[in-house]
C-alpha positions in Angstrom: 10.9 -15.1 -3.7 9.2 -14.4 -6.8 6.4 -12.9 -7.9 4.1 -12.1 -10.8 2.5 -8.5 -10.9 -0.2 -6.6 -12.9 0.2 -3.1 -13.9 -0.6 -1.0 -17.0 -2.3 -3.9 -18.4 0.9 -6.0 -18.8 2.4 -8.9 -16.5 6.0 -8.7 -15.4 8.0 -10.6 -13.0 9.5 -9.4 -10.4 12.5 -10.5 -7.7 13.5 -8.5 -4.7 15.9 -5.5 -5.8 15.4 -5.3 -9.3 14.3 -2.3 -11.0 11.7 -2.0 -14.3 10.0 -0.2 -16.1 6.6 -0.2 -16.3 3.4 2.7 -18.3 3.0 5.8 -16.2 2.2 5.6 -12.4 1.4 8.8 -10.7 3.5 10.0 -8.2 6.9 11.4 -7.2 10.7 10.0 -7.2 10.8 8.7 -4.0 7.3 7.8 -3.6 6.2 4.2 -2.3 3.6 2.4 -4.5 1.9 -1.1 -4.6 1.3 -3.6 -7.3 -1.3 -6.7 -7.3 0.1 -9.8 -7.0 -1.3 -12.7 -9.6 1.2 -15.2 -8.0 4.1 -15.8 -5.7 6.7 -18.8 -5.3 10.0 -19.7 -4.4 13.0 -19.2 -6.4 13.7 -23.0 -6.4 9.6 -23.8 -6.9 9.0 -25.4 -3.8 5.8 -23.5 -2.7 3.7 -21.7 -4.9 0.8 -19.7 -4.1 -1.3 -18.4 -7.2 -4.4 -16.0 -6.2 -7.9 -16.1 -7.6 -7.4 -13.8 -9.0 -4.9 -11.9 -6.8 -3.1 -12.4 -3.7 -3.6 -10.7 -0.4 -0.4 -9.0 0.1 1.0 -7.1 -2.8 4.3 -6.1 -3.6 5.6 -3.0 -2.6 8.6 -0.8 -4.9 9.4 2.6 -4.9 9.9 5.2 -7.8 12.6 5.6 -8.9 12.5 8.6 -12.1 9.9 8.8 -14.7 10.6 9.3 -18.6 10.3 9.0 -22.0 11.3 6.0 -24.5 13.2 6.7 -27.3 10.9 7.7 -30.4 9.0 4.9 -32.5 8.5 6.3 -36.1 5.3 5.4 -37.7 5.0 5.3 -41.5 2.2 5.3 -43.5 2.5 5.0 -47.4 0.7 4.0 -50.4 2.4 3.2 -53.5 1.3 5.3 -57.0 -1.3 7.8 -55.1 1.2 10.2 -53.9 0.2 9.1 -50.2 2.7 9.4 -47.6 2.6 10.5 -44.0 5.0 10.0 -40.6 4.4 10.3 -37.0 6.4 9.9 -34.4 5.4 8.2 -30.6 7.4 8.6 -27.6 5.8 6.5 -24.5 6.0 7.8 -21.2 7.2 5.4 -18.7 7.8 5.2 -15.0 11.2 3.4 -13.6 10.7 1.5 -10.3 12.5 -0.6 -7.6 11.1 -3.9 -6.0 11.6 -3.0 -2.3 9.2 -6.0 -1.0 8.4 -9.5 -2.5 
C-alpha cells in the first residue's frame, strides 16, 4: 500500500517502512504520531481510495530523532551602494518511520 499524507503544509508519499523527514512534530524519540491521509491505493493501482478531503484512517509512524538541516546561506547585496548583508538558516526537522499504511 501507498499512501499520500499532509503534514507541515507539504504532501509526501509514503510506503510501509520507510522513514522521512518531515517540519517539526512535537514529541519524543520513540513517540507514536498520526498523519492525515489525502489518498490511499495499491502498489500496482488496482484500488484507489482518494478522501474528500481526507480519509478515515490515517497513517500511523513513529519518531525516530529530531534535528537540524545543514545551513542555507542567505545573501543579500546591492551593487555600487556599499550594501551587503548574510544570514544564515538552519531548519529544524523531525525524522520519522511509517509503521502503518
Amino acid at each position: 500500500m501507498i499512501a499520500v499524507i499532509k503534514t507541515g503544509g507539504k504532501q509526501y508519499l509514503v510506503r510501509e517502512g520507510e522513514t522521512l523527514k518531515v517540519e517539526s512534530l512535537p514529541g519524543k524519540a520513540g513517540d507514536a504520531v498520526e498523519f492525515e491521509v489525502l489518498l490511499r491505493a495499491e502498489e500496482d493501482g488496482s484500488k484507489v481510495d482518494v478522501g474528500t478531503p481526507v480519509l478515515k484512517d490515517g497513517v500511523n509512524a513513529e519518531i525516530v530523532e529530531h534535528g537540524r538541516a545543514k545551513k542555507v546561506d542567505v545573501v543579500k547585496f546591492k551593487n555600487k551602494i556599499r550594501y551587503q548583508k548574510r544570514v544564515g538558516h538552519r531548519q529544524s526537522f523531525t525524522k520519522v518511520k511509517i509503521t502503518n499504511v
